[in-house]
C-alpha positions, 0 to 999 in steps of 0.5 A: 832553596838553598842548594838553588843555582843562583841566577842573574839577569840582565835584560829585562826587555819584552822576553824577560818575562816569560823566563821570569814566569818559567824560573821564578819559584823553581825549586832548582834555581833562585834568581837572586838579581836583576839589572837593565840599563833602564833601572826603572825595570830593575827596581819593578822586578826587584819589587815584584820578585821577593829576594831579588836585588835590582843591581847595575849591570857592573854589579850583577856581573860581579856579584858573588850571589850569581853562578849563572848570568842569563843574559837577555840583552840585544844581540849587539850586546850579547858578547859584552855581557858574556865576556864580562860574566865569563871574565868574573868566573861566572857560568853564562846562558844568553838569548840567541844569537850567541853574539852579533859576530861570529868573531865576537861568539868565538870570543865568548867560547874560547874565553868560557873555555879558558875559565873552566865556565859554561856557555848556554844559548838559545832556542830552547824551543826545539827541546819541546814535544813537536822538534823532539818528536819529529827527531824520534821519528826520523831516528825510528826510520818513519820517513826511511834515510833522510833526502832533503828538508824544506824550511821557511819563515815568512813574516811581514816584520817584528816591527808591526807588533814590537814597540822598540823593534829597532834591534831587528834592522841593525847588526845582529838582526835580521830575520835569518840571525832573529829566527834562523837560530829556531829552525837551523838548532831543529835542523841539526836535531833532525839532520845532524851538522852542516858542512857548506852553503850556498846563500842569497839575501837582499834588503827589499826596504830601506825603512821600517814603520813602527806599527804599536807603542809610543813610537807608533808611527816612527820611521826607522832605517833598515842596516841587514838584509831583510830576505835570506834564502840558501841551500845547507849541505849536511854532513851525512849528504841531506840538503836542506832549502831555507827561507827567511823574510821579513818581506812577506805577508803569509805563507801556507809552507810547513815551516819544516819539511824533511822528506826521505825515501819512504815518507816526508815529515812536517815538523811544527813551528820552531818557535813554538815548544809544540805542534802537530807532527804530521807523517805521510807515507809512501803509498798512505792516502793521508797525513796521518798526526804523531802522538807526543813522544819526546820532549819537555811536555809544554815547555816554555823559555828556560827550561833550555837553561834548566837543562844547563844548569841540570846537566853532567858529565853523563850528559851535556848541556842541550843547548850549549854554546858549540851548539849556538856558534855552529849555527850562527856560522851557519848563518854567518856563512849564509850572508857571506855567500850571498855577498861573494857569490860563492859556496861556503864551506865551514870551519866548526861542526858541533854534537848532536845534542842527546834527544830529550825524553818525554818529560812531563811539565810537573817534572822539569818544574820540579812540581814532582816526580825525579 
């Protein structure tokens, strides 16, 4: 443990847990602070995790027992705490987006760039077995050269099940800049960077019922466009049509298709680490289910910072921060064509992270095996 990377978070919101569960006991990592604005979940964890020190966020950002910060905070505060852990010499992995802004996430890269520090950022749920999968598939030439992609995310709103949802109506929120970061990172591991869009977007309610917790009941105003639609244009030609809404009740779309001369791909939700990867080809009678043949085996949220923390000058990190600031323009570019009524062509591109080969869990737990 003691060649462990050291890591501080900030944030200790509904999704703290689950990176808790992943990085607590790593024997890659030891989180050694913890802070939050409401210092009674500080000190919870801090009592919880042995060797945890709960810290103002001041302190933590400053600490010299921290190398990387993972920053969890709401997206309005996600550039804040990365400059602020950037500015201190400190290595910086935060929940998506990377910032409320595009201006304020290129803020965050050019600053990490001028220290000589990393920037890593969220979703690292396409690094599980269904997106990877899906990649290998499409990279073996299962489908034949990709034509166009479908992708659609319908979902009534996170404030029927979240009990402090008020972040998912104001800046930085939204269902495209919330969950468009999931299927525009798969997007880019199956048809590479995107060069222009075309978007639509409209704000169906003025307000929003909190449907559990003690605010149940509470009325809250709803400040982005609750329903983006658009067309992506690739770099090698592939179109891509993506719906995001927090206006719908269901949908029985894939949430990913990729269709290509000799067969379509459904592709698993990309939230999820897994899921089936189903193929149909030309003249097949029947979707027939891929077996697993990429990927981190049941990922779970962290192994994305694993991989940050783990990469070298052989490999980069999967998923780095140019990555993240070519999908948040993406995004970005989305809701300004919707308000100007016109294609946008974009200003940043980004790599194509290198595929991730099957790993079993005992693995990227550090349980076994290299």
């Amino acid at each position: 443990m003691g060649d462990a990377h050291r890591i501080g978070v900030v944030g200790l919101g509904v999704i703290s847990r689950a990176y808790l569960d992943t990085l607590v006991g790593h024997p890659r990592v030891r989180v050694t602070a913890v802070a939050d604005l409401d210092a009674s979940r500080s000190a919870a964890v801090a009592a919880e995790v042995p060797g945890v020190r709960a810290l103002t966020v001041a302190e933590l950002l400053s600490s010299p027992d921290v190398d990387t910060v993972l920053n969890l905070t709401v997206p309005a505060a996600h550039a804040e705490i990365a400059l602020g852990a950037v500015g201190r010499g400190k290595h910086v992995y935060g929940e998506k987006p990377l910032a409320a802004s595009l201006a304020d996430a290129q803020a965050v890269i050019d600053a990490a760039a001028k220290a000589g520090v990393g920037v890593g950022c969220a979703p690292d749920t396409v690094l599980g077995t269904g997106v990877q999968t899906a990649r290998a598939a499409v990279a073996a030439g299962r489908i034949g050269r990709p034509q166009f992609a479908t992708a659609m995310m319908v979902t009534p709103g996170h404030e029927r099940w979240h009990p402090h949802p008020d972040f998912y109506y104001t800046a930085g929120g939204g269902p495209l800049l919330d969950m468009g970061p999931y299927y525009l990172a798969s997007l880019v591991q199956l048809l590479g960077p995107v060069r222009a869009v075309t978007g639509a977007a409209g704000r169906l309610r003025a307000e929003r019922v909190i449907g559990s917790g003690p605010r149940a009941g509470e009325r809250i105003p709803v400040e982005v466009d609750s329903h983006v639609s658009g067309v992506l244009e690739h770099m090698d030609g592939a179109l891509t049509t993506i719906t995001t809404s927090f206006d719908g009740v269901a949908t029985t779309a894939a949430p990913i298709e990729v269709h290509g001369e000799r067969g379509t791909l459904a592709v698993p939700d990309p939230n999820r680490f897994d899921g089936d990867v189903r193929l149909f080809e030309l003249g097949a009678g029947e979707w027939r289910t891929l077996p697993p043949s990429a990927g981190y085996v049941d990922g779970a949220r962290g192994v994305g910072l694993l991989d940050f923390i783990t990469a070298d000058e052989r490999r980069a990190p999967r998923a780095n921060g140019e990555l993240a600031l070519h999908v948040l323009e993406t995004m970005s570019a989305l809701l300004r064509s919707s308000a100007e009524g016109r294609r946008i062509e974009l200003t940043t591109s980004a790599q194509v992270p290198a595929p991730v080969p099957l790993t079993a869990a005992e693995t990227w737990k550090g349980l076994g095996g290299g």
